[in-house]
Structure formats: structure tokens, C-alpha cells
N, C-alpha and C positions, 0 to 999 in steps of 0.2 A: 541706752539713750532715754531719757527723758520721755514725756508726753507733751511736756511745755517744748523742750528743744523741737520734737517731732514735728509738733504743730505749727510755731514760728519757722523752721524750713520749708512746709508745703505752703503755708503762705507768701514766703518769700520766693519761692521758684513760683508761684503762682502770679505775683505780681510782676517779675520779673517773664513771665511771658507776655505778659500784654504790649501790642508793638506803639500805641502812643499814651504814654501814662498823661496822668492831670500832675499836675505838683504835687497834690496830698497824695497820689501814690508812689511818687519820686521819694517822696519823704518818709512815708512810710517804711521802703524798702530801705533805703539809709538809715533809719532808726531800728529795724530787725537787720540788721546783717551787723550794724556797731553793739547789740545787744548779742547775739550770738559770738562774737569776738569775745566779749568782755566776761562770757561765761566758759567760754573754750581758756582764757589768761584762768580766770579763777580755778577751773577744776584743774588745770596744771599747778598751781601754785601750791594746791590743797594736797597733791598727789606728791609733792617734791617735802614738803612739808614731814611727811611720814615716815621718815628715815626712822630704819631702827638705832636708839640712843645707845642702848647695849645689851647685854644678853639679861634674862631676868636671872638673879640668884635663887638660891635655896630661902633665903631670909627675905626677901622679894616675895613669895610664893607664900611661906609662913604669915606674914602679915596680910598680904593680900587675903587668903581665909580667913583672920581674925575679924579684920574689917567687912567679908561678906557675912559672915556668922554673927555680926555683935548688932542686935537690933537697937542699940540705942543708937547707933550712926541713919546718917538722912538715907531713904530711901537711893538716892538717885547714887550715890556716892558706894553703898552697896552693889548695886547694880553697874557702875563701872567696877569696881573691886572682879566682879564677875564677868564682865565683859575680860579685864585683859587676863584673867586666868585660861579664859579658853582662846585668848589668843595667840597662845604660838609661844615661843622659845625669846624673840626678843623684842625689847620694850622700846617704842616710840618715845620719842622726846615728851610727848606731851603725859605718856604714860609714868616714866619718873620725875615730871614735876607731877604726878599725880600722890604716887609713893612719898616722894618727900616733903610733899606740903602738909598729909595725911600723919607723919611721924616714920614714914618707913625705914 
């Protein structure tokens, strides 16, 4: 969890004790609880998202080194090349549009 989620629930069970709020605390508490919703939709969405697309190949693995090994490629593009070699067996959707946008 979070520090920002942490923080917006102890304030919200905080506001949510007080037994006669003002408007601006009514509204408040309806404005952190539609914000905590709307972050609980998104890390679901984010987490569904992640299916693995299919197993990584041999030739998958091969390029992936080339592209972590060839310093003329951008920094950051290396460093996913490296992220998804240590990640595991099979590739995220977003990991072979990475492959094949790259040339893989």
C-alpha cells in the first residue's frame, strides 16, 4: 500500500468519525473516498492488463541481449531490453510490442 493511499484512509476514517461534520468536511470525505475508488478501478485495470502475451522464444532472448549490449540504442530502451530478460519465461503484451516495434 501506498503512503498517499495510507494517508487518504486515516484521514478519511478520521473525518468520518466526527459525529456532526461542516459541508467542507461532508465534501471532503466524498471527494477521498471517489478518489480512493478511482485508484482501487485503476490498479485493477493495470494489473489485468499484464497477461502474459506468450512464452519468450530463443530469438526473443537473442535480440533482447543485442539490444541490451549495443550502446548506440537509448538508454532507457536498454534498460527495458534488461528489465524483461530477468523477467521470467513469459512476455506481456506490452513486452512484445516492445520486441517488435524494436525489430525483434
Amino acid at each position: 500500500m501506498s503512503n498517499q493511499r495510507a494517508s487518504m484512509q486515516a484521514r478519511l476514517a478520521s473525518l468520518n468519525a466526527v459525529q456532526n461534520k461542516t459541508p467542507a468536511q461532508a465534501q471532503a470525505a466524498a471527494n477521498i473516498s471517489s478518489a480512493l475508488s478511482r485508484m482501487d478501478a485503476y490498479d485493477a485495470k493495470k494489473k489485468g492488463s499484464s497477461k502474459p502475451a506468450r512464452a519468450i522464444t530463443f530469438h526473443d532472448r537473442e535480440f533482447l541481449m543485442k539490444v541490451a549490449e549495443d550502446s548506440s540504442r537509448h538508454q532507457s530502451a536498454r534498460d527495458r531490453a534488461n528489465s524483461i530478460l530477468n523477467g521470467g519465461s513469459d512476455l506481456t503484451e506490452g513486452d512484445a510490442e516492445f520486441i517488435t516495434r524494436f525489430g525483434g
